[in-house]
N, C-alpha and C positions, 0 to 999 in steps of 0.2 A: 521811925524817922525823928530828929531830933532839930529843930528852929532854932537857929543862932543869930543873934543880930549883931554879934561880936567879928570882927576885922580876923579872915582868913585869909592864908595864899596855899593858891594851887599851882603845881610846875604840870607842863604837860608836855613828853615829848617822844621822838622817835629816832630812830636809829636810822641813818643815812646808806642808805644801797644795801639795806639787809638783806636782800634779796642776793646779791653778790658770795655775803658767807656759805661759806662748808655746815655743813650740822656739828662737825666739832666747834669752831668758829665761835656757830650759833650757841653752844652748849655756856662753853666758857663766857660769851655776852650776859646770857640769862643769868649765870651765878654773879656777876659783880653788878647787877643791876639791883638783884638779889641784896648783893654785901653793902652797897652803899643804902639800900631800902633800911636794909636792919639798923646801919649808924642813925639816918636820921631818927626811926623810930625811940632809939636808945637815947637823945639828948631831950627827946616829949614823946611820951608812952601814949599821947593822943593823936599823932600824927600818924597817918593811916595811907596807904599804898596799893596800888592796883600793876597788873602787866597784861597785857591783851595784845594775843596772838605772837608775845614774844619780843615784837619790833616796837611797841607802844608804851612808853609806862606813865603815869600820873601818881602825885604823890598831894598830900592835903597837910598842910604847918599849919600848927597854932601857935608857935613861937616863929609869929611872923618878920620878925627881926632878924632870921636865921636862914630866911630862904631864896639870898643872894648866893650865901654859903654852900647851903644846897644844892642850887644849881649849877655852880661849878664843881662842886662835888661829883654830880653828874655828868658834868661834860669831861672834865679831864680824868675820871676812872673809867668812864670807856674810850677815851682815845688814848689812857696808856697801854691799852692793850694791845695796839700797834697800828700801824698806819691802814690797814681795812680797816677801822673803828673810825665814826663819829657819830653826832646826834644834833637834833635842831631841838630845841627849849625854848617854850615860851610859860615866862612863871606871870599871876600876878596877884595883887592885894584887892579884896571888895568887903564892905561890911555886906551880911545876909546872905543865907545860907541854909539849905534843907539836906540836912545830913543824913544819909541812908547808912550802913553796915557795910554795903556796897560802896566804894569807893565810883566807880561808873554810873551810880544809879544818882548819887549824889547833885545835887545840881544849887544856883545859887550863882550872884554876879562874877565873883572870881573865879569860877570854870568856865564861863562863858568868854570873858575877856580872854583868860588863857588858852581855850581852844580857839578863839577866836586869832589868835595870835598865833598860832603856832599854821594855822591853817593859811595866812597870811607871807611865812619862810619863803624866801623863794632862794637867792643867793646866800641868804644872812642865816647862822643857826641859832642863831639868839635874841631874843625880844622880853620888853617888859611893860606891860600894863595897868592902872590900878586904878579905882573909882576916884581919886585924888588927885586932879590935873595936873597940877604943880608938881605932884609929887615925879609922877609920868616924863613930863618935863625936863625936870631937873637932869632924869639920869640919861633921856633921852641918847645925848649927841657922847655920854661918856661909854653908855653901855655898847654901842655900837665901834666904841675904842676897842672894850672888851672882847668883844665876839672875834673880831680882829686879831686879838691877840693871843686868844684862846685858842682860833684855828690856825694858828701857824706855829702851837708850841707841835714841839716831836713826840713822839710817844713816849722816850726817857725822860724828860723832863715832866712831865706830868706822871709819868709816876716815882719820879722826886715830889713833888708837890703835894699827889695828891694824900698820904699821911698827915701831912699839917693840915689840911683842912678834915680831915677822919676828925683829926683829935683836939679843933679848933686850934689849932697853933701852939700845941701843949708841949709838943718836942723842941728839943733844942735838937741844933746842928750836929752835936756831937750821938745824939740819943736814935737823931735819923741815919744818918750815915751807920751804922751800928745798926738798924731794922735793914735796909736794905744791900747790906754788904759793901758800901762801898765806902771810900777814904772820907778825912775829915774834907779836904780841899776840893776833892770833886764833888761832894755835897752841897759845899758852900755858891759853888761857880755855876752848877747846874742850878739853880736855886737865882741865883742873879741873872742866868743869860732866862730865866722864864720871862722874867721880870715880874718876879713872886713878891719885892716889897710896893711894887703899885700896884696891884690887884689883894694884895691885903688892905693896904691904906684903902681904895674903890669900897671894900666888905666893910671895915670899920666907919666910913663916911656912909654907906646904904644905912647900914645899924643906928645909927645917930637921927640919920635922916626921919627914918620910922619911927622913933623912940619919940621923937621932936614932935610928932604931929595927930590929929585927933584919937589914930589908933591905938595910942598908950594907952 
C-alpha cells in the first residue's frame, strides 16, 4: 500500500442496460473499455485501471488535469459503438489516498465521492465531484450542459470525435477524415453538428480551472 497526500481523481462507471447486450456485444464492449484503459495509461504510466464483472470499470489519474478528458473519452468510445452503447460516470478530485496494486482495494476521498456519485445517477449519466467546493461549483450547472449533450450525440459522431480526444486534439481534419475513411467535408460537418469546439473549449476551461487552484 502506498499513502499519498497528493490530489487524485477517480472516474467510476457502468455501462447502461448491459444486461440488454448479446455476448458478442458484450465482447466488443470489453475490448474498447480495454482500448480506451490502454490510452489513458499511455499519456501517465501511473494511472491505473480496474473492470469488474465487465459492466463496471474505474480508472485512478494522476494527471489530474486530464480527467475531464477522460471521461469523455469514455463516454463517447462506448457510445460510438452504436446506439445499444451508453454508460453513467461519475469522476472526482480529493487530496489523500491509500493506494493498493488493486485498483478495487484502493480507497481514499476521491473513490468515495466518485462512487458516491455514480451511485447517486438516476436520469443524469454524468456527475462531478471534488474535495474543493468552488471547484464542484463552478462546473456544476455546465457539466450537466455536457451530459446533455453527450447523450444526444449518435453514435457516428462520436466516433468522429472520439480520435481527437485519443490523441488529445493532435489530428487535424484532414489527418482525421484520412483515419476514418471518410471526406474532408463530412469530417469537418460531423465534428460541428457534435458541437466538438464547445466541449473542447468546456476540456480546456476544466484544465485551467485545476491548474489554477491548490492542486498544482
Amino acid at each position: 500500500m502506498k499513502t499519498t497526500n497528493k490530489a487524485l481523481a477517480v472516474i467510476s462507471g457502468d455501462i447502461v442496460d448491459s444486461t440488454k447486450l448479446t455476448s458478442e456485444q458484450f465482447e466488443i464492449l470489453l475490448g474498447q473499455i480495454k482500448n480506451i484503459q490502454k490510452c489513458i495509461t499511455a499519456a501517465n504510466p501511473l494511472n491505473a485501471h480496474s473492470i469488474e464483472r465487465g459492466d463496471e470499470f474505474q480508472s485512478v489519474v494522476h494527471d489530474i488535469e486530464n480527467v475531464l478528458r477522460y471521461t469523455i473519452l469514455y463516454r463517447i468510445g462506448i457510445k460510438s459503438l452504436g446506439k445499444e452503447f451508453d454508460s453513467r460516470i461519475s469522476f472526482a478530485i480529493a487530496s489523500n489516498a491509500d493506494l493498493r496494486e488493486s485498483v478495487s482495494e484502493s480507497m481514499g476521498e476521491a473513490f468515495i465521492l466518485s462512487g458516491r456519485g455514480l451511485k447517486s445517477l438516476k436520469s443524469d449519466r454524468l456527475c462531478f465531484s471534488s474535495d474543493e467546493f468552488e471547484l464542484t461549483e463552478y462546473f456544476y450547472l455546465l457539466f450537466k450542459y455536457l451530459d446533455r449533450q453527450l447523450t444526444e450525440l449518435t453514435s457516428r459522431q462520436c466516433e468522429v470525435m472520439f480520435p481527437m480526444f485519443q490523441t488529445n486534439e493532435a489530428l487535424s481534419i484532414n489527418e482525421l477524415g484520412k483515419q476514418l475513411g471518410i471526406s474532408v467535408p463530412t469530417t469537418s460537418k460531423s465534428l460541428k453538428a457534435s458541437g466538438w469546439s464547445l466541449i473542447s473549449e468546456l476540456n480546456f476551461l476544466f484544465i485551467n480551472q485545476v491548474v489554477g487552484i491548490k492542486y498544482a
